[in-house]
Residue, then its C-alpha position, 0 to 999 in steps of 0.5 A: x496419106x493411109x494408102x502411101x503410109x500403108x504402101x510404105x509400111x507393105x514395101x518396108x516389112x517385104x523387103x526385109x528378104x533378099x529376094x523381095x528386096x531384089x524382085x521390088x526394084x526390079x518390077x520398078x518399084x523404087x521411083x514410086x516409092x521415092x516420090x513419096x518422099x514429097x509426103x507431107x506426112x511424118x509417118x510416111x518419111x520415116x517409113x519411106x526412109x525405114x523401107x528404103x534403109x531395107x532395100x539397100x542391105x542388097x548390093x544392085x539396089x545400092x547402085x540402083x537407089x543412086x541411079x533414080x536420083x535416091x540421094x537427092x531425097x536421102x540428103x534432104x531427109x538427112x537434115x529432117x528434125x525427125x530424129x528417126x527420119x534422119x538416122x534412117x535416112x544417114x543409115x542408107x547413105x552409109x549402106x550406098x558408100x559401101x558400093x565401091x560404084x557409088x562413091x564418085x557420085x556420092x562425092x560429086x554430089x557434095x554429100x560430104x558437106x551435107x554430113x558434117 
């Protein structure tokens, strides 16, 4: 558990640059980090969900977070009892709608009803 919290902590201080933020999904780094999403560990969520918040503030790795089923864990950690879970989790949901690409799947999905 240290080592994914600490692999989360890494990719969330990193990504607070444009270019690591672009260079992390492009060397494939987000279907790693979003498996850690089965953590049983709070820590390691609501760094998960802190990293993935970091990595959507660029626009190809908005499309990319919805490519590699990214909203499947962000709608599960949306409904997390862990307050900071949850708002980091709604903060990148907001961020992927921004991206005009992203909104047909989004919807298709039901993320709407997982909002309310």
């Amino acid at each position: 558990q240290d080592t994914h919290l600490q692999a989360c902590l890494a990719v969330r201080q990193l990504s607070l640059t444009p270019k690591c933020r672009f260079q992390f999904v492009e060397m494939k780094g987000l279907q790693p980090l979003l498996a850690l999403a089965d953590s049983e560990s709070i820590e390691v969520q609501r760094e998960l969900a802190a990293a993935l918040r970091n990595l959507s503030l660029s626009e190809q790795n908005k499309i990319s977070i919805v490519r590699h089923n990214g909203m499947d864990v962000l709608i599960k950690f949306a409904h997390s009892l862990d307050v900071e879970i949850a708002h980091q989790s709604c903060g990148v949901l907001a961020n992927l709608a921004e991206a005009l690409e992203n909104q047909g799947p989004m919807i298709e999905t039901g993320l709407l009803q997982h909002l309310k």
